[in-house]
C-alpha positions in Angstrom: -125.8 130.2 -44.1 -129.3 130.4 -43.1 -131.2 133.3 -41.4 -134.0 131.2 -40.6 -132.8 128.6 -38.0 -135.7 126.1 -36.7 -136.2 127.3 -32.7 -135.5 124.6 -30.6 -138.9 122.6 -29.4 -139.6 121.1 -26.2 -138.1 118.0 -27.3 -134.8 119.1 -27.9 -132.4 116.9 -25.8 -129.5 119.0 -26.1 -131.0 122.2 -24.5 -131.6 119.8 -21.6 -128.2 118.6 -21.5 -126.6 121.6 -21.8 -126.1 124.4 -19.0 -129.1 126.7 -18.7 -128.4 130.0 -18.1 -128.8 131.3 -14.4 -132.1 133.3 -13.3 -132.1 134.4 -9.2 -135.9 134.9 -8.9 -137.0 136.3 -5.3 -140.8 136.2 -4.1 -143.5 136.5 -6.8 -145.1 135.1 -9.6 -143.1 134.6 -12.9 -144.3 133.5 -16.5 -141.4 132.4 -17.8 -140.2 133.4 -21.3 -138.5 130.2 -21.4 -138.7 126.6 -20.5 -137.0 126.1 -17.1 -134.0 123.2 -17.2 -133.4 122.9 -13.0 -134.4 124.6 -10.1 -132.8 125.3 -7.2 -135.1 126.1 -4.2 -132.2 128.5 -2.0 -132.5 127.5 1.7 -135.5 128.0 3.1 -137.3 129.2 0.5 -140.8 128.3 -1.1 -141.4 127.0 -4.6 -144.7 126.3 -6.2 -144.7 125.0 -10.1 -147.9 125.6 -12.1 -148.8 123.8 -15.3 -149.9 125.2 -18.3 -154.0 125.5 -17.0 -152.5 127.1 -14.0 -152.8 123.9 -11.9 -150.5 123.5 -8.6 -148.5 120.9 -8.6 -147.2 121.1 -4.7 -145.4 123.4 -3.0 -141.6 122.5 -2.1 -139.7 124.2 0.5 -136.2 123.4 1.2 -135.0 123.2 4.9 -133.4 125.8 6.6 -130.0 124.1 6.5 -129.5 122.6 2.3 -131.2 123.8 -0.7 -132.9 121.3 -3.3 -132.2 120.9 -6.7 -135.3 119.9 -9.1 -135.2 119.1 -12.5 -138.1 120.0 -14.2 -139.5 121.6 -17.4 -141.9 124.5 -16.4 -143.1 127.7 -17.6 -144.4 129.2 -14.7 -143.6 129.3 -11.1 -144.9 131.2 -7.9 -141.5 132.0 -5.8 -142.7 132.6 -1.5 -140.4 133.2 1.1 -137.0 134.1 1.5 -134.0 134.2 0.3 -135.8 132.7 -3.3 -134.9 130.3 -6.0 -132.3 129.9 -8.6 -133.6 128.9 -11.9 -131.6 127.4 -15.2 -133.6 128.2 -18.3 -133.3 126.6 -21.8 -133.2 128.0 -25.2 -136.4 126.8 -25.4 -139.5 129.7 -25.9 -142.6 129.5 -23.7 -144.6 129.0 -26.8 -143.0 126.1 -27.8 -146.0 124.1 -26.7 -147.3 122.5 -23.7 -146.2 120.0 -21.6 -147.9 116.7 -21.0 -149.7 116.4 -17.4 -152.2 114.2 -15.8 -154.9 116.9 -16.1 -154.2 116.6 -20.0 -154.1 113.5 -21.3 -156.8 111.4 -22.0 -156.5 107.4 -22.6 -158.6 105.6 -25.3 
């Protein structure tokens, strides 16, 4: 048996499809040690997703009365407002790379 197992990369389908483990995250600004699978933005609360050249990508806030489930893969987030956001992480390391967004990819 090996000691040396590959670490999963960020296109490892399985870490998506599995459950990611639960992470309550109240106001502030996180760098995530590891790729997020869902978010859940609690009701009422304030999400902002950043991309890896700290770009914002919107801010989503969930009414007052149902929260909002996202699924995205993201390594950092700024949480505002209360009660917060419930976040499902992957096995996947932040290092594993970046992730491709408009601001990065260039056409030939």
């Amino acid at each position: 048996m090996s000691l040396n197992w590959a670490k999963p990369g960020l296109g490892a389908v399985g870490e998506y499809q599995s459950s990611g483990t639960p992470l309550v995250l109240s106001a502030g600004t996180y760098n995530l040690e590891y790729f997020t699978r869902a978010i859940v933005v609690l009701p009422g609360g304030t999400l902002v997703i950043k991309d890896g050249e700290d770009n914002s990508s919107g801010t989503i806030t969930a009414p007052a009365e149902s929260a909002i489930r996202l699924e995205v893969r993201c390594k950092k987030i700024i949480v505002t407002g209360t009660p917060g956001v419930v976040v499902e992480l992957t096995n996947i390391p932040h290092t594993a790379g970046e992730i491709a967004t408009f601001a990065n990819l260039t056409f030939s």
